[in-house]
Structure formats: structure tokens, C-alpha cells
C-alpha positions in Angstrom: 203.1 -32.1 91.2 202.3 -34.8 88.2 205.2 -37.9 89.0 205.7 -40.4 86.1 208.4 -42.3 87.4 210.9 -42.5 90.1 214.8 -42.7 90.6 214.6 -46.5 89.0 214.6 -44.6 85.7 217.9 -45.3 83.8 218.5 -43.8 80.5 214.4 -43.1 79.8 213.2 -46.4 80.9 210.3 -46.2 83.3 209.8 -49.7 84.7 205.9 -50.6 85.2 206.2 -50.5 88.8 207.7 -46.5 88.8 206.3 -44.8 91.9 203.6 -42.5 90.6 201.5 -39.5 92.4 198.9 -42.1 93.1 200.9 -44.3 95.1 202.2 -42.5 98.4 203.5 -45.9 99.6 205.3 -46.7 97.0 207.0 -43.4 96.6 208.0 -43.5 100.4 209.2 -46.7 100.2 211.5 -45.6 97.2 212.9 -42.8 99.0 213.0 -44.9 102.1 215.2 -47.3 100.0 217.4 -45.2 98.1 218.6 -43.7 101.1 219.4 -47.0 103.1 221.5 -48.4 100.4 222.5 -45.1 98.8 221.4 -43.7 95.8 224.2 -44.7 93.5 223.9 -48.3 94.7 220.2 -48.5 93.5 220.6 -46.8 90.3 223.0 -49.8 89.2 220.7 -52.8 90.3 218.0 -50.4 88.2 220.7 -50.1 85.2 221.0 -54.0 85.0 217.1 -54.6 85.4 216.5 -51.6 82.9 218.5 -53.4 80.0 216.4 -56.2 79.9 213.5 -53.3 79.3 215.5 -51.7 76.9 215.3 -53.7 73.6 212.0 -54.8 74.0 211.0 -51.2 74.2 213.0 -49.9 71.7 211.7 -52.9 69.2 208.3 -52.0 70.2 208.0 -48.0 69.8 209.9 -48.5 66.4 206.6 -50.8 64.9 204.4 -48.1 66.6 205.9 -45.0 66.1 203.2 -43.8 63.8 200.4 -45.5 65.8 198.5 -44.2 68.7 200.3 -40.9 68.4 200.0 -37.8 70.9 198.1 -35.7 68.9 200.0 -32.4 70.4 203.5 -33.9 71.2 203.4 -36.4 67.9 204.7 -38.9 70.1 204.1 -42.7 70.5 201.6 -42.6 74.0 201.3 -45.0 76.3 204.5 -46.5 76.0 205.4 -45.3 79.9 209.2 -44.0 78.4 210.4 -40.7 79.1 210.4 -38.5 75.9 214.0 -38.4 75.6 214.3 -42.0 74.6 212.5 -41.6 71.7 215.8 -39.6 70.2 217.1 -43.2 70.1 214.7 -44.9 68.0 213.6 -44.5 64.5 211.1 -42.4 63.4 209.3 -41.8 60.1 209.9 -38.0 60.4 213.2 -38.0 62.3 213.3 -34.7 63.3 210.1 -35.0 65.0 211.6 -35.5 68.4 213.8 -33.1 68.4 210.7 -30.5 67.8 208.7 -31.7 70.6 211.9 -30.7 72.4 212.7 -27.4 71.2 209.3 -26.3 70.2 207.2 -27.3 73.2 208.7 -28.9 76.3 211.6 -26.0 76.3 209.0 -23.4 75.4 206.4 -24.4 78.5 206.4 -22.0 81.4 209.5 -22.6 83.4 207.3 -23.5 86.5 205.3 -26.1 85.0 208.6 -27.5 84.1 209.8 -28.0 88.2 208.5 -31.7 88.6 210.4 -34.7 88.4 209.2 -36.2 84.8 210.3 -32.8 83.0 213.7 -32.3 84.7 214.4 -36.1 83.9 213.3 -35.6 80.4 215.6 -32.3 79.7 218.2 -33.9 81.4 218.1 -37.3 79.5 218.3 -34.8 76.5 221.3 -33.2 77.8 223.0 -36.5 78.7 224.4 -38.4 75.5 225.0 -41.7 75.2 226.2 -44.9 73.3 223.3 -44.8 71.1 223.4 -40.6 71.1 226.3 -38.9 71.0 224.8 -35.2 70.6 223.2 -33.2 73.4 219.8 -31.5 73.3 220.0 -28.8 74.9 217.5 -25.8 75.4 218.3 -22.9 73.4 220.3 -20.1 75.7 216.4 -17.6 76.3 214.9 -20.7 77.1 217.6 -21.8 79.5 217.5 -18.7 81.3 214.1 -18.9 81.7 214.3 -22.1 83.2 217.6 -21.2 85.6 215.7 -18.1 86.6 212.8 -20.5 87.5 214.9 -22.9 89.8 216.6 -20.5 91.5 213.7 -18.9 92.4 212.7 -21.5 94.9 211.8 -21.3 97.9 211.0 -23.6 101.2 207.7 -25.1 101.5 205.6 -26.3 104.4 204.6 -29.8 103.5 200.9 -30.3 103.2 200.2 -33.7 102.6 201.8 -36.6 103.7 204.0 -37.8 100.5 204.5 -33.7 99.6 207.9 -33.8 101.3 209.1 -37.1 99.4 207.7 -35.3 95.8 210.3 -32.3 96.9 213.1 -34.6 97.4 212.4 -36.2 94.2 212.7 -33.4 92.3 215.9 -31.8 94.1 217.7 -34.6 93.3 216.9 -33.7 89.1 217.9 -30.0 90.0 221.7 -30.5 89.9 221.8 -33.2 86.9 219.8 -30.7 85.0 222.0 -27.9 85.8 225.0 -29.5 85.5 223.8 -31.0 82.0 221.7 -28.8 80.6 221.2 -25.4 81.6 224.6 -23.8 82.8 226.6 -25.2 79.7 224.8 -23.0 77.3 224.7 -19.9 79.2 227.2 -17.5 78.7 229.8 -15.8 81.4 227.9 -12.9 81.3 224.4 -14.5 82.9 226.0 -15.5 86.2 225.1 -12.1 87.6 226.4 -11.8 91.4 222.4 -12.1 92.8 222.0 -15.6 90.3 225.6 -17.0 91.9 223.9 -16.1 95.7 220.9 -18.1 94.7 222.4 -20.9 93.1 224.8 -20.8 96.7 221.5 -20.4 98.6 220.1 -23.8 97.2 222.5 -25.6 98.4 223.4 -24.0 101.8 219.6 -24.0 102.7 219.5 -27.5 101.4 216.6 -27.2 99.1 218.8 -29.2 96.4 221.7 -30.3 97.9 222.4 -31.7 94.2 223.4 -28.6 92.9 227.1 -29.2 94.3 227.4 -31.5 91.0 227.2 -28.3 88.9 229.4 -26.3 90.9 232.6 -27.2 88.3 230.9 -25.6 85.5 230.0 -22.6 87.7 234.1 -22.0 88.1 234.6 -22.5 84.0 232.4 -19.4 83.3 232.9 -17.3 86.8 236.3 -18.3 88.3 236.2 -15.7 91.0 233.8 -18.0 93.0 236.6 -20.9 92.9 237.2 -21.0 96.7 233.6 -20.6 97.6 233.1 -23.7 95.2 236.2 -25.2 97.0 234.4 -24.6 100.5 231.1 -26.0 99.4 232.2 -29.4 97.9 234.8 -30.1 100.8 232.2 -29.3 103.5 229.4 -31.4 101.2 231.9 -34.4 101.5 232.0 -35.0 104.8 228.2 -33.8 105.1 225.1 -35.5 107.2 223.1 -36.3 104.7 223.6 -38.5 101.3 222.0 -36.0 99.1 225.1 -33.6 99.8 227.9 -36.4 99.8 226.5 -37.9 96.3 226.4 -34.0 94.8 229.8 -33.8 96.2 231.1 -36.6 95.0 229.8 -36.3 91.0 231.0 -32.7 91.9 234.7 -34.3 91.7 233.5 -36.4 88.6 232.7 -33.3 86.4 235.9 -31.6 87.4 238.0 -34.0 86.6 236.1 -33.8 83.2 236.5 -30.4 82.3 238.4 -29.7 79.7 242.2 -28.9 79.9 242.2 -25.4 78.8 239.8 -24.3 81.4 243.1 -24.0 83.9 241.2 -24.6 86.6 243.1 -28.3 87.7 241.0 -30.3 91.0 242.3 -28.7 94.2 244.3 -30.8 96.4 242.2 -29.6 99.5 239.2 -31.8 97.6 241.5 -34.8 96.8 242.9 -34.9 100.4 238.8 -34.3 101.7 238.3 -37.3 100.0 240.9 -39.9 101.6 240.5 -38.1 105.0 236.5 -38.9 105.2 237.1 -42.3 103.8 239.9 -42.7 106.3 237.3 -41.3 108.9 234.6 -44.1 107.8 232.4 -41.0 107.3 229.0 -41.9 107.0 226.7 -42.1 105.1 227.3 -43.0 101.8 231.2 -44.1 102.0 230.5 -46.6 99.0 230.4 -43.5 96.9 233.3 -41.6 98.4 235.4 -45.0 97.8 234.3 -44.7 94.2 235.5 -41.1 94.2 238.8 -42.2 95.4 239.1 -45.0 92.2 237.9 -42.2 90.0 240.7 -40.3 91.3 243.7 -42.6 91.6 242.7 -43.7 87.8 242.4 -40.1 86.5 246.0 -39.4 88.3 244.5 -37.1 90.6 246.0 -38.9 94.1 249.7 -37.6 95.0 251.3 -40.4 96.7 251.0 -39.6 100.5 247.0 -40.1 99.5 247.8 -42.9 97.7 249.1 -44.6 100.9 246.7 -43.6 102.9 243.9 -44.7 100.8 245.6 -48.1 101.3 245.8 -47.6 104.6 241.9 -47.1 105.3 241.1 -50.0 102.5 243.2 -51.8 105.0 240.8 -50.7 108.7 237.7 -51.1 106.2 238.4 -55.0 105.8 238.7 -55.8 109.0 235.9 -53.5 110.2 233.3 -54.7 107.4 233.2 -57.9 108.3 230.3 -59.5 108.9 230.3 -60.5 111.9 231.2 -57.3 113.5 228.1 -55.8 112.0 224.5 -55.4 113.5 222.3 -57.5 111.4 219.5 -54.2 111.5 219.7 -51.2 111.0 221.2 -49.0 107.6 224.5 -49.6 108.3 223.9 -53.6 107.7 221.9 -52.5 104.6 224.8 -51.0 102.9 227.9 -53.4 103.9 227.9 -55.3 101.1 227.8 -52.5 98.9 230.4 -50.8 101.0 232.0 -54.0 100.7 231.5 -54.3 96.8 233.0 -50.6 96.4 236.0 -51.9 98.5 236.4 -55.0 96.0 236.2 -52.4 93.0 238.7 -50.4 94.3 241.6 -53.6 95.2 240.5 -55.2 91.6 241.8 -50.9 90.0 244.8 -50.9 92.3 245.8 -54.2 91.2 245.4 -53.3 87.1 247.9 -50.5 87.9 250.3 -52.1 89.7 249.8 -51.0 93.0 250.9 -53.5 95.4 249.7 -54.0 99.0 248.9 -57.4 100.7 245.6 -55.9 101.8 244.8 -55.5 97.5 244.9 -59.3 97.2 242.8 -60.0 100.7 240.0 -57.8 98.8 240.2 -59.5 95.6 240.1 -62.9 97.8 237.0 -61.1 99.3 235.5 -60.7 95.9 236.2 -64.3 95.0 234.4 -65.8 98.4 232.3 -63.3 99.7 228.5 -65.0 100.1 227.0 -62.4 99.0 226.7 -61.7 95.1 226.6 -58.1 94.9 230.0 -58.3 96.1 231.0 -61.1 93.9 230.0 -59.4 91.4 232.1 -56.6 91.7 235.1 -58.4 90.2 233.4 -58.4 86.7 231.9 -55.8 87.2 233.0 -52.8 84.7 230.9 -50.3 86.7 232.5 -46.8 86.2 229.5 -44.5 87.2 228.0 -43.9 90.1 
């Protein structure tokens, strides 16, 4: 399994320090990382540190575009950026991109395509963005081919050292690019009853706990599996492992955005999942189930008996995050400030609608003292991903 960069890629850009096949440590260590401070956490230091990459990479592939080029893909080499960034920048011939996508990378055998540089290049293709507003997407044969493909995996016994950090890698891509890419061009007709038992089976043997995130599109095209999607996300939500809370949690994201005529409104089981493993303290990852609860007071999503007792648990959280009730080792001592930041987030989004609870302003205070940037930061901080 080739690895070109890890999960400190944002929008394409592969820092110089990306974990690569080569370097076990470094690989480890990102895992290691992520999962102290929680994946969404580090994706947003690597969002700020990418943008200072961005321009000068974008300046520089534009002078080169026609220099030093791949002499099968056509494009620029040895710029260390995900082939999906080049649909941002100009190009002499600017269709030329778009043919490397559709006329090689989605043409390659599907399992040559199962790595983690591939899935992040199809998704980034998928995934629009300021710059892009279109989606690439692989033509519906060649999607098939490469759901067929996924959900065709099977458990491994590792056999090397770093082989069981390479799997994780990649199972975290699985969901984003089946969510993003693959499902939405398939039609109702390809989620035969033996494809919908695999794409279950990924996630109940937790091969790729990620594919919870796609489980919304699933219900658009084959609404009979609705409460078997309902099961899955609320048992994901108050799951053991991050991997299945952060698939859960952008789970609720791309429900919410589904479009209205789907008929298929967020359950209130999910909703009330939410506050209760928030309420709970459920570990780990409550950060990200705190941002799930912002994302769904501000999409109107929270009735108002969750409402108060979302305000109830931000109350419990700022008494029991302080700092000096906290080990100073250990994971959870990692992730308080985040947790903390998240809590911050939330008081400053309660407070712009009006919401009105002393324990809103004792947050916002929090963001306005705290010692600690990261949580500082969070009242300026117009972060709506996760």
C-alpha cells in the first residue's frame, strides 16, 4: 500500500512533513495523535497551517503547469499536491484535469484504487469548494466498479508493524468517498439487498467505521433500511471508539443536508442520542458530539426539552473541565481544551440566538480568559466543520 500523505491533508495540500510508507514512525505517531486530540480537532490546526501552503502552491503550479509534466497523467510532478487541486489552478489545456480524472484515475482497477492517496484524490474531486463549485464524480460503471471493490473487503491479519496503521488510514477515506462520491451517482436500483448487507457489514465488523457518514444517502435511494440506519448511527454515537462517534456525527451533518423533498426529516431518536451522550460526558470524542449539538440547535433540529438539557450539561461540563480537576497525563488532559474550545463555540451560538442562560456568559468569559489559545481562539473563530 503506496501512502503519499496523511490526515494533515486539507483541501489537496500535502504538507512536506506528510507521513509516507517510508516512515513507520511518523505514520504511528499521526495516528497516535489524531486519536488523542480527536480527528476533527487536528484537521483544523492542519486547515490554518495548510492556508499558508495554499497560495504559494497555487502561484507556483500555475508558472509550471507546462513544465516538468507527468508524461502519462499530463500533470505538473513533483509538486507533492494531490491531483484534485490541480482543478483549481489554471491550466493551458483546461480540460486536462478533468481527463486525467475520468480517463485514467476512474478507469484503473478498483483495487489498485483502495489506498489512502487515491480515495483522497476521488474524494477531493467529489468535494466542491469556494474555488470549485462542481463535483467530479466518476461516471455511474465506474462507480460501481469501485463500490463493488470496497465492499468487497475483508479483515486482514497485520503483517508488518505499521500495516495496521495503513488500514486505519484508508478506512477513514472509505466513508468520505462514499458519501461524496460513489453512492450519489448510483441509481436506487444498484443497492441490491446483498450490496446494503455489505455496506452494514463494514461497519458492524468495524473495517471502516466511516461508512456511518454515508448512511443518509443510503436512506434517499433505499428508504426501507431507514430504521437499520437509525440503529447504526445512535449506537455509533455513544460508541468506544472515535472512528464510529466522528462517522456518526458527520452522519447527522449530511442528513440535515439532504434535500427537502427527500421526506426523510432527522429522527428525534438521533437528536435526543445526541444530548443524552453529551449529557453522559461520553467519551471519547465529546468535542465533536458538542459540535453536533451547535449544528443542530442552528439548523432547528433541537425541540426545546433538548434545548434545556443541552444547557444543562454545558452547565456540569464547566465546572467539571476545569483545569484543575483534570490529570495533567493522560488523553483526557490532551483533549480539554479542545473539549473546552467546543464548549466556548457552542455559548458564543447560543448567545447569537438569543438563548439566555447564566452559564452562556460564564463560557464566553471562559473564552475571553482561558490561558490557553486554542480556546481563546474559539470566540473568533468561524469554524463550522468538523
Amino acid at each position: 500500500m503506496s501512502l503519499r500523505s496523511d490526515d494533515l491533508d486539507y483541501d489537496g495540500v500535502t504538507e512536506r512533513y506528510a507521513a509516507r510508507s517510508d516512515d513507520t514512525f511518523a505514520d504511528l505517531l499521526h495516528v497516535e495523535l489524531g486519536d488523542a486530540v480527536g480527528d476533527r480537532h487536528h484537521e483544523l490546526r492542519a486547515k490554518r497551517q495548510a492556508r499558508k501552503v495554499r497560495s504559494a502552491a497555487r502561484n507556483n503550479c500555475s508558472l509550471n503547469f507546462a513544465a516538468q509534466q507527468d508524461p502519462r497523467t499530463h500533470l505538473p510532478a513533483g509538486t507533492n499536491l494531490l491531483a484534485h487541486v490541480f482543478l483549481h489552478l489554471h491550466a493551458p489545456d483546461p480540460n486536462v484535469v478533468k481527463r486525467y480524472f475520468t480517463n485514467i484515475l476512474f478507469k484503473t482497477p478498483a483495487k489498485e484504487l483502495l489506498n489512502e492517496t487515491a480515495l483522497k484524490t476521488i474524494n477531493g474531486a467529489a468535494t466542491p469548494t469556494k474555488r470549485r463549485l462542481e463535483a467530479l464524480r466518476p461516471p455511474r460503471e465506474d462507480a460501481l466498479r469501485i463500490f463493488d471493490a470496497i465492499l468487497a473487503l475483508q479483515p486482514t491479519q497485520a503483517t508488518f508493524p505499521d500495516s495496521d496503521v495503513m488500514r486505519r488510514l484508508v478506512a477513514r477515506q472509505i466513508g468520505p468517498v462514499l458519501a461524496n462520491a460513489i453512492m450519489p451517482v448510483l441509481n436506487p436500483t444498484d443497492y441490491t439487498s446483498e450490496r446494503v448487507e455489505q455496506l452494514f457489514r463494514l461497519i458492524e465488523a468495524g473495517l471502516a467505521p466511516s461508512v456511518i457518514r454515508a448512511l443518509p444517502v443510503l436512506i434517499r435511494d433505499s428508504p426501507d433500511c431507514e430504521e437499520r440506519v437509525i440503529r447504526t448511527i445512535r449506537r455509533a454515537l455513544v460508541g468506544r471508539t472515535r472512528d464510529e462517534i466522528n462517522g456518526a456525527v458527520t452522519a447527522v451533518d449530511n442528513w440535515l443536508s439532504l434535500p427537502e423533498d427527500t421526506n426523510h426529516p432527522l429522527p428525534h431518536r438521533i437528536v435526543e442520542q445526541v444530548v443524552a451522550a453529551i449529557a453522559n460526558r461520553r467519551e471519547p470524542n465529546l468535542g465533536s458530539l458538542i459540535w453536533c449539538a451547535r449544528r443542530l440547535w442552528s439548523a432547528g433540529a433541537l425541540p426545546p426539552e433538548q434545548r434545556s438539557s443541552l444547557i444543562e450539561a454545558l452547565r456540569d461540563l464547566f465546572d467539571e473541565t476545569k483545569y484543575d480537576r483534570t490529570k495533567r497525563t493522560g488523553q483526557q488532559a490532551i483533549a480539554l481544551s479542545m473539549i473546552r474550545a467546543d464548549c466556548v463555540r457552542l455559548a458564543k451560538h447560543l448567545a447569537s440566538v438569543g438563548a439566555i442562560d447564566s452559564v452562556i456568559g460564564d463560557w464566553i468569559e471562559v473564552g475571553r480568559n482561558d490561558p490557553l489559545p486554542e480556546v481563546r481562539w474559539a470566540l473568533v473563530d468561524d469554524d463550522t466543520t468538523h
